[in-house]
C-alpha positions in Angstrom: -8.4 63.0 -17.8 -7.0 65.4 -15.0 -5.9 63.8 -11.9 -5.9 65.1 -8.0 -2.6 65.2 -6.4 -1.4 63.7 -3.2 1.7 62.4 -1.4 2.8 59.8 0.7 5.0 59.9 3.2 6.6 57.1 6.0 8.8 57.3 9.0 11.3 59.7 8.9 10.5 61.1 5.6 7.7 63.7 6.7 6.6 67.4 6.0 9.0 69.8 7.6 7.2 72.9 6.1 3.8 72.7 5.8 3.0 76.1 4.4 5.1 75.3 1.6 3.2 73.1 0.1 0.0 73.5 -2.7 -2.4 72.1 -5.0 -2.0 68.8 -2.5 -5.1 67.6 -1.7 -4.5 64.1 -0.1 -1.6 62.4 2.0 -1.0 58.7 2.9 1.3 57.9 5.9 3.0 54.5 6.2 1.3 53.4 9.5 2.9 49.7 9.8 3.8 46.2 9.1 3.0 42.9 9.7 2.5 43.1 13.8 4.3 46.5 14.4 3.5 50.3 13.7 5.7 53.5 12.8 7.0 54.8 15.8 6.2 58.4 14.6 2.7 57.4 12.8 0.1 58.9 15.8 2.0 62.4 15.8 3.1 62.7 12.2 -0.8 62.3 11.8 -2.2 64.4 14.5 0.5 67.3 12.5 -1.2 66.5 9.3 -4.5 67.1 10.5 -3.2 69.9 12.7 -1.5 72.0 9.8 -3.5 70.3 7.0 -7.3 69.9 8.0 -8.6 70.1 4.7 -6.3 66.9 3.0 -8.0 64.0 2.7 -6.2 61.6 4.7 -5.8 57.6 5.2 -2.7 54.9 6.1 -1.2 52.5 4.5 -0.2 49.3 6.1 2.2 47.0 4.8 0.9 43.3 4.2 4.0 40.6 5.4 3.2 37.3 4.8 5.4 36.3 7.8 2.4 37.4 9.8 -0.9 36.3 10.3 -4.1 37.6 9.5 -5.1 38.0 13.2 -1.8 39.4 14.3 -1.7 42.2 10.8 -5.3 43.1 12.1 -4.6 43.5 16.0 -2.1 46.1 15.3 -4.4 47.7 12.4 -6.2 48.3 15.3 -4.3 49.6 17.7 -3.2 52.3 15.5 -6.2 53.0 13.3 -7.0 56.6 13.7 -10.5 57.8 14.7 -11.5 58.8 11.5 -10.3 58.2 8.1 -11.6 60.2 4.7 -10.2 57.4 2.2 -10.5 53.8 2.5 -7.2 52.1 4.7 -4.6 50.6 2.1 -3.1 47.4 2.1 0.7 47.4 0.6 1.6 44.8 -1.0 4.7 43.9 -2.2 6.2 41.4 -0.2 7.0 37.4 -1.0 9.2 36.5 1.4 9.9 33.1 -0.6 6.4 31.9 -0.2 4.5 30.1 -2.9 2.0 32.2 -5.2 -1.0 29.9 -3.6 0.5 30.6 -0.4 0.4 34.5 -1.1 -2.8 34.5 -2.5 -4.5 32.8 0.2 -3.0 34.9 2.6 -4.0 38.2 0.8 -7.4 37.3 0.4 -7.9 36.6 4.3 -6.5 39.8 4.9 -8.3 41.5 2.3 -12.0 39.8 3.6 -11.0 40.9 7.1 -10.1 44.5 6.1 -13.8 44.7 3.9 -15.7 43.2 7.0 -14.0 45.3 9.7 -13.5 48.6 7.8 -16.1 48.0 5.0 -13.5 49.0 2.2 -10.1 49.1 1.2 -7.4 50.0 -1.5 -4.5 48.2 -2.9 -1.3 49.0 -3.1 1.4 47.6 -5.6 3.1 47.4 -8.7 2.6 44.6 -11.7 6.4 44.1 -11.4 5.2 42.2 -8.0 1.6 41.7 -8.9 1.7 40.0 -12.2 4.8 37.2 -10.9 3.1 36.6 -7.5 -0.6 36.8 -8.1 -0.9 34.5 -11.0 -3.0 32.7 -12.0 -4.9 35.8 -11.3 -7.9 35.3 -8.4 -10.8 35.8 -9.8 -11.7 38.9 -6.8 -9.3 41.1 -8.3 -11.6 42.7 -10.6 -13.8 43.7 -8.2 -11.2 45.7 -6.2 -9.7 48.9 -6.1 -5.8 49.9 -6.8 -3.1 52.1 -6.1 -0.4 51.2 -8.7 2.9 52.2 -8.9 5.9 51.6 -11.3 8.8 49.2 -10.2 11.8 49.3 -10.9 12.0 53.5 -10.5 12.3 54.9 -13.6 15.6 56.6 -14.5 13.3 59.8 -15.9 15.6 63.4 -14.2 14.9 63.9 -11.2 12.2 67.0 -10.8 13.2 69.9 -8.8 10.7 72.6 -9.5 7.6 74.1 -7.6 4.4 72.6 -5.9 2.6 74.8 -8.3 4.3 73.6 -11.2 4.1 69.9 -11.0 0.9 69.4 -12.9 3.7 70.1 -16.0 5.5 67.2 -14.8 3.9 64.2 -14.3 4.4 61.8 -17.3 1.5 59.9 -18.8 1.2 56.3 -19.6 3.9 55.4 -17.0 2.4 52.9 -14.4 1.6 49.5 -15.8 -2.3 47.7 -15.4 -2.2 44.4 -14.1 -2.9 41.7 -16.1 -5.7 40.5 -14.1 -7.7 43.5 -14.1 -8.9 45.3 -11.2 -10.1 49.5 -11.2 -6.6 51.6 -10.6 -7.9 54.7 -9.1 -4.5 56.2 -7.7 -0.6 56.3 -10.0 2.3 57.1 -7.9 5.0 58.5 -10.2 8.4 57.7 -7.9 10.6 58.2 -11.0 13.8 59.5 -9.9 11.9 60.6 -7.2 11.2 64.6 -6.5 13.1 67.1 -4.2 10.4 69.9 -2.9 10.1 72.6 -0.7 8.7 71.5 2.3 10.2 68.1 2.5 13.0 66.3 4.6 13.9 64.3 1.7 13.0 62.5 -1.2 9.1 62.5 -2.1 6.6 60.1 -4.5 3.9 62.1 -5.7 0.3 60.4 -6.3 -2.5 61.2 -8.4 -6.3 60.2 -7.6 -8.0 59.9 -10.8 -10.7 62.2 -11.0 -13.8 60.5 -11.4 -13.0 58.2 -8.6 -12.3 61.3 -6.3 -15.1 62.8 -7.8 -17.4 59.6 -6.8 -15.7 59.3 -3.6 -16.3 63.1 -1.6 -18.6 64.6 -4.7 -18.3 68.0 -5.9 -20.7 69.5 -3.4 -20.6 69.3 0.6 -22.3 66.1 2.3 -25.3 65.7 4.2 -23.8 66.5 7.8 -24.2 63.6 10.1 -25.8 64.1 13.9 -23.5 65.8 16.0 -24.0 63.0 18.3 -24.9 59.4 17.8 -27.1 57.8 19.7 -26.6 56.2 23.3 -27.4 53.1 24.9 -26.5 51.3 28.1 -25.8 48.4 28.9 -28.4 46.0 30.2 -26.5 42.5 30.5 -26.7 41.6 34.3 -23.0 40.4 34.0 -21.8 42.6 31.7 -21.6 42.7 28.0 -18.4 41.1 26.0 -17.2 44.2 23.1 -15.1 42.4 20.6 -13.2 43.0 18.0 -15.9 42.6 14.6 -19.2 41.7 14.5 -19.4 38.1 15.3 -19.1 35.5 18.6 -16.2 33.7 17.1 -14.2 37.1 17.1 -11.4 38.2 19.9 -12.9 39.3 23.1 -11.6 42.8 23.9 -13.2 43.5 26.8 -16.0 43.5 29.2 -18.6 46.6 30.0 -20.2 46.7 33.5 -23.7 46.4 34.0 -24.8 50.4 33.3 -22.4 51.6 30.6 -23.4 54.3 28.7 -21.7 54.2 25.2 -23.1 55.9 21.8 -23.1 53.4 19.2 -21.8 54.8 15.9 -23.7 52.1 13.5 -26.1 48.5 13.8 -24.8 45.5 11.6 -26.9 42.5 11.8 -28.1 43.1 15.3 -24.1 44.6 16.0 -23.3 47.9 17.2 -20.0 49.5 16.7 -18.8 51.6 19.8 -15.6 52.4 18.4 -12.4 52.0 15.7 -13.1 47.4 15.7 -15.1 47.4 18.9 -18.4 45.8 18.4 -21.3 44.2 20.9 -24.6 42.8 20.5 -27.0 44.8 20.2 -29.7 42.6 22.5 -28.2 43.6 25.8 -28.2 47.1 24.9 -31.1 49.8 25.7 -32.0 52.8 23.9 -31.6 55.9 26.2 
């Protein structure tokens, strides 16, 4: 089965020459962890999209069972970019000492709040970490999607050749399932890692099995969307509450005057979204 390649990068491991670089089709940049973000993350991806506009492109955040649910999501969304062409990833690989009911409890509630803000996600870890701290295995696993790595690196030579060359390279049969099952959709092959032109350092390398990609963007061009969604305004005589997902019982994030004017990008069970997690109710909102 031929695979798509991609790269991921994190803070202070980035691109230095972009025109360097080919047959890449995809990127993932670290954007956080627990309650903070990259300090680089908004312009390392405003480069990528700058230099690389036709890369698929999505961040991973880094699940830290030190933090909460609520606070992992408020910074997801202070960060989130505008628009994202994969589905956000959740890393994780972190036990901090915690018991595996603890973990799994804690994985779950992030995972739910990740599917019912953002509609869909990807996970990210190894079985070295997966298989000790999962089990016994929750019975949602199967249902999701994964990006699966191999821990500890292999001590394979580390590959110093050409972007063009590295579908020569990548070994087969490397990365190992997880025992509970689950769809693994992306490898990363970190090895003894890769030095390549174009890079600052050391780089994993990433490949999107095909099907998935395939099922994912398609092989021919969507249906373009309106260049403009529609507006409404606001008709609430005191203003309407926008908040943070589709519910009452979710974080207040502001209020709109009496008038707004804001297009509303999609309706959830009588919810409109307004933006990256800002949602209101739909009833004190008019049609312009």
């Amino acid at each position: 089965m031929t695979r798509v390649l991609g790269i991921d990068t994190w803070a202070g491991n980035q691109v230095t020459n972009f025109s360097a670089i080919h047959n890449v089709e995809f990127a993932i940049l670290r954007g956080g962890q627990g309650n903070w973000q990259d300090a680089d993350f908004v312009s390392d991806w405003a480069a990528y999209r700058a230099n690389k506009p036709d890369w698929k492109m999505t961040f991973y955040h880094v699940f830290d069972p030190w933090y909460s649910t609520a606070q992992h999501m408020e910074r997801i969304r202070l960060y989130c970019p505008p628009s994202l062409d994969i589905p956000i990833v959740l890393d994780v690989e972190l036990d901090r000492g915690y018991s595996n009911s603890t973990l799994r409890a804690k994985v779950k509630e992030l995972r739910d709040a990740l599917k019912w803000e953002y509609r869909n996600m990807i996970f990210y870890t190894g079985a070295w970490w997966w298989d000790a701290h999962m089990s016994p295995y929750p019975s949602w696993q199967v249902e999701d999607r994964f990006w699966l790595a191999r821990y500890p690196l292999p001590t394979y030579p580390r590959v110093s050749c050409s972007w063009e060359q590295l579908v020569n390279y990548y070994p087969s049969g490397w990365v190992n399932s997880l025992r509970g099952g689950g769809d693994p959709i992306i490898w990363q092959w970190s090895g003894d890692k890769f030095y390549l032109p174009g890079f600052s350092g050391l780089v994993d390398l990433n490949f999107f099995r095909e099907d998935a990609w395939d099922e994912m963007f398609g092989d021919t061009p969507p249906v373009e969307p309106p260049t403009t969604s529609p507006k409404y305004r606001v008709i609430a005589p005191l203003g309407l509450r926008v908040r943070s997902c589709p519910s009452t019982g979710c974080p207040k994030l502001y209020t709109m005057p009496f008038g707004t004017v804001r297009q509303v990008y999609e309706i959830r069970n009588g919810w409109g979204r307004i933006g990256i997690g800002e949602w209101c109710n739909m009833e004190w909102m008019a049609k312009i």
